[in-house]
N, C-alpha and C positions, 0 to 999 in steps of 0.2 A: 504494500500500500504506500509505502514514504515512498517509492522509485517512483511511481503513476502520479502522485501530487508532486513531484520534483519536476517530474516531466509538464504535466498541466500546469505548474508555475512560470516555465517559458513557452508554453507552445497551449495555445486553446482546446481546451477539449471538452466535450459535451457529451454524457452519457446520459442526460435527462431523461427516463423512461428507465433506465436500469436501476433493478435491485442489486448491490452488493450484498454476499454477507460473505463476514471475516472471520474465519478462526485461525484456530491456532497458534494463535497469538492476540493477547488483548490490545488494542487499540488506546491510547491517551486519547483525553477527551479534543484535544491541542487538533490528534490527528482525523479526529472523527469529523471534527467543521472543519478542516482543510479539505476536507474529502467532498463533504457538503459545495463548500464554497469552490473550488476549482474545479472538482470532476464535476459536479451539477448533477448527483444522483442520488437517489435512496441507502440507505443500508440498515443492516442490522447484523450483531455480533452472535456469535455462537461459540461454544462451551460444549466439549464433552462427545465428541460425533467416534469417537475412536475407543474414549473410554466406558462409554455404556450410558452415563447420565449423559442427558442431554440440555442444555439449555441454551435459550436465546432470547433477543431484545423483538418484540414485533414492530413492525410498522405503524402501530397505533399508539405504540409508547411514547410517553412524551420525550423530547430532546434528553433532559436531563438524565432517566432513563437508560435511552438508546449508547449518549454520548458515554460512562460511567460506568456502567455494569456491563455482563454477558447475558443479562435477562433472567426469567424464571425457569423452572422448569418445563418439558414438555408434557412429559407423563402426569398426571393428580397423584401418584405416590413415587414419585420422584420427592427427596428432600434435600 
């Protein structure tokens, strides 16, 4: 993600209609509106896709949210 906003920092880029979602590493919130702000696209982080739990931030989450966390769980007994 930091190479594709480094890159959209000198060169315009427009993914507006694209979901990202990011794992495997958590994202600073620094880099979450960078991502916002220069790629021009949605995202949402994800948690857990390898280790069994799952979690993620949804699209309706608010900023604070999405920017901050890996989101809830997926599963209701997921804890």
């Amino acid at each position: 993600m930091r190479l594709w906003i480094d890159y959209a920092q000198r060169t315009p880029v427009d993914l507006s209609g694209v979901h990202l979602q990011i794992g495997s590493s958590k994202l600073t919130p620094v880099q979450a509106e960078e991502a916002r702000e220069f790629l021009h696209c949605d995202l949402s982080q994800w948690f857990g896709v390898g280790e069994g739990l799952l979690t993620y931030t949804r699209l309706d989450d608010p900023d604070e949210v999405r920017f901050n966390t890996e989101g809830r769980p997926m599963a209701p007994d997921d804890e």
